[in-house]
N, C-alpha and C positions, 0 to 999 in steps of 0.2 A: 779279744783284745781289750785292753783298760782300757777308757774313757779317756784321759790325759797320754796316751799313748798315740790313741786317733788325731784328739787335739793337737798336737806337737806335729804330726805327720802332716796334717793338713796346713799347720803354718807353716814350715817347712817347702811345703810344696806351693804356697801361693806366696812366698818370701822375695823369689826372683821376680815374678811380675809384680809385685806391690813395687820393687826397687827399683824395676827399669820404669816406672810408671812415675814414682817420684823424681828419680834422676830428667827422665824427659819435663816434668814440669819446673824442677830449680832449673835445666839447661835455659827454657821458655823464659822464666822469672829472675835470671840472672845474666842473658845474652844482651852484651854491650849497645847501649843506646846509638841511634844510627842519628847521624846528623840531619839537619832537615835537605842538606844541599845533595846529600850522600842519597837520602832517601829520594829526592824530587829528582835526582838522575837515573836510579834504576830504574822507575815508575817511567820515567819517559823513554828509556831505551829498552823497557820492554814494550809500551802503546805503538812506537817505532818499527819494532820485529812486526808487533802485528799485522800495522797497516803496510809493510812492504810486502811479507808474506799475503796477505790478505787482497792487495791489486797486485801481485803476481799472478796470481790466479785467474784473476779477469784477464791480464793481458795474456796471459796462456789460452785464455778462449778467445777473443776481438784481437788483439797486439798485432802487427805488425812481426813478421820474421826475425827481425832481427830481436824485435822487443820481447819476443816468445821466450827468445835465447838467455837473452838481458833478465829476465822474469825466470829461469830456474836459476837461473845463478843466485838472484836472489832469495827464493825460497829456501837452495841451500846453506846459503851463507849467514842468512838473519834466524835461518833455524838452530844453525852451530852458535853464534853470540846467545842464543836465546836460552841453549844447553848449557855455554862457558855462562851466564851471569847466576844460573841455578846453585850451578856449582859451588863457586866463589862465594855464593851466600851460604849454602850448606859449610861451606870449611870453615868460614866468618862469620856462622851463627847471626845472618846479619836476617833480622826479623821487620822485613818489608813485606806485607801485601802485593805479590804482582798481580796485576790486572788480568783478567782474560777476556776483556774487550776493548772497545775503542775508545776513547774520550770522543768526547761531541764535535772538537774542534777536525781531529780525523776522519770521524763519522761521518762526517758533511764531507770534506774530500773525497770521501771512500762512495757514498751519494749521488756526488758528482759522475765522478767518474763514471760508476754502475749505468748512470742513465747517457751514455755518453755511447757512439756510434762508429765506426768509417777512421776518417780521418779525423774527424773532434776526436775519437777517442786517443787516436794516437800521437795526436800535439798535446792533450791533456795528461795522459800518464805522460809522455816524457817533462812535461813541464813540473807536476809532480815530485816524479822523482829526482829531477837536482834539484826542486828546493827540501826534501827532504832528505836528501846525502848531503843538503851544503848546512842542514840545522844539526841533523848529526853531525858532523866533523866539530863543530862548533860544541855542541855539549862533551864531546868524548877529550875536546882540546881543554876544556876549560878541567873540566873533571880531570885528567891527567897530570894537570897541575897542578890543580889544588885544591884535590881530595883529600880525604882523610882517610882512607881506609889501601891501604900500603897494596895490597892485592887488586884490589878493584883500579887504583889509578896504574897499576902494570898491566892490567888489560887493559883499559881503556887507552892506552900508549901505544902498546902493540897491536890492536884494532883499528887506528887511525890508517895507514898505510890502505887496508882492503876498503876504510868507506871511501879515501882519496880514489882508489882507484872505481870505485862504483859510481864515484860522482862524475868521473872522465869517463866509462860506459854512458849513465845517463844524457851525458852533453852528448856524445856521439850520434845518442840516436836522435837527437833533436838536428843534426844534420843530416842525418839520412831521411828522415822525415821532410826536412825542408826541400832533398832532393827534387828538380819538377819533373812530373809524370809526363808520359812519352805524350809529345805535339806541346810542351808547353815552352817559352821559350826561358832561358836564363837571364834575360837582359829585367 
């Protein structure tokens, strides 16, 4: 075989991965700038997935029954938003950094709780989790609004209704917990 015949075969044959290689970095070098409000909300509603998934777990081993219950729900639910927001950014090229840890300010909550026991633990997570279904509902309202990015704010819309109602599980178990344990009195 000529010399320029190999040549030509061998570009040839590395011609598609040189393209898909450059296409992947003009996608990278040309995917629309994310706004900072766009950006500081996925960032927080994925540290959110984490830390609900993340003391789900704990109450799935200390929790209370009812909070056992309360706790796959949410491992479910915060793991499905945590797929839908991958997603959305895959289809909207939208070039955010998600975390795969905690911020500091969860860390310490997530701390807490770890070192937490009995029934501290279990006034503790439930206190927890409504103020963090009532910060969520509050970033998902606000971003519904008035986002910028046409996709994300019709999630974040139609996500509202399951954190409302995760926030009325949370408050629930904050009464079943208050419940008094048998010889105590109600007065």
């Amino acid at each position: 075989m000529k010399p320029t015949t190999i040549l030509l075969s061998c570009l040839l044959l590395a011609s598609p991965a040189l393209a898909d290689r450059a296409a992947a970095q003009t996608n990278a070098a040309t995917a629309p700038a994310v706004s900072p409000a766009t950006q500081q909300f996925i960032t927080r509603v994925a540290v959110s997935d984490l830390f609900e998934i993340a003391t789900a777990r704990l109450a799935l081993a200390r929790g209370t029954e009812a909070q056992k219950a309360f706790a796959n729900q949410m491992i479910e639910d915060h793991g499905k938003t945590s797929s839908e927001l991958r997603q959305i950014m895959v289809v909207r090229s939208v070039n955010v950094d998600l975390p795969s840890q905690l911020d500091s300010a969860h860390q310490a909550k997530y701390d807490r709780l770890n070192d937490a026991r009995g029934q501290d633990f279990a006034v503790l997570y439930t206190e927890q989790q409504v103020e963090a279904h009532k910060e969520a509902i509050a970033q998902f309202q606000r971003y519904a609004q008035a986002g910028d990015i046409p996709e994300l704010k019709e999630w974040a819309s139609k996500t509202l209704p399951a954190l409302k109602h995760h926030l009325e599980m949370a408050e629930a178990l904050g009464v079943k917990n208050a419940a008094p344990t048998s010889g105590q009195s109600t007065k």
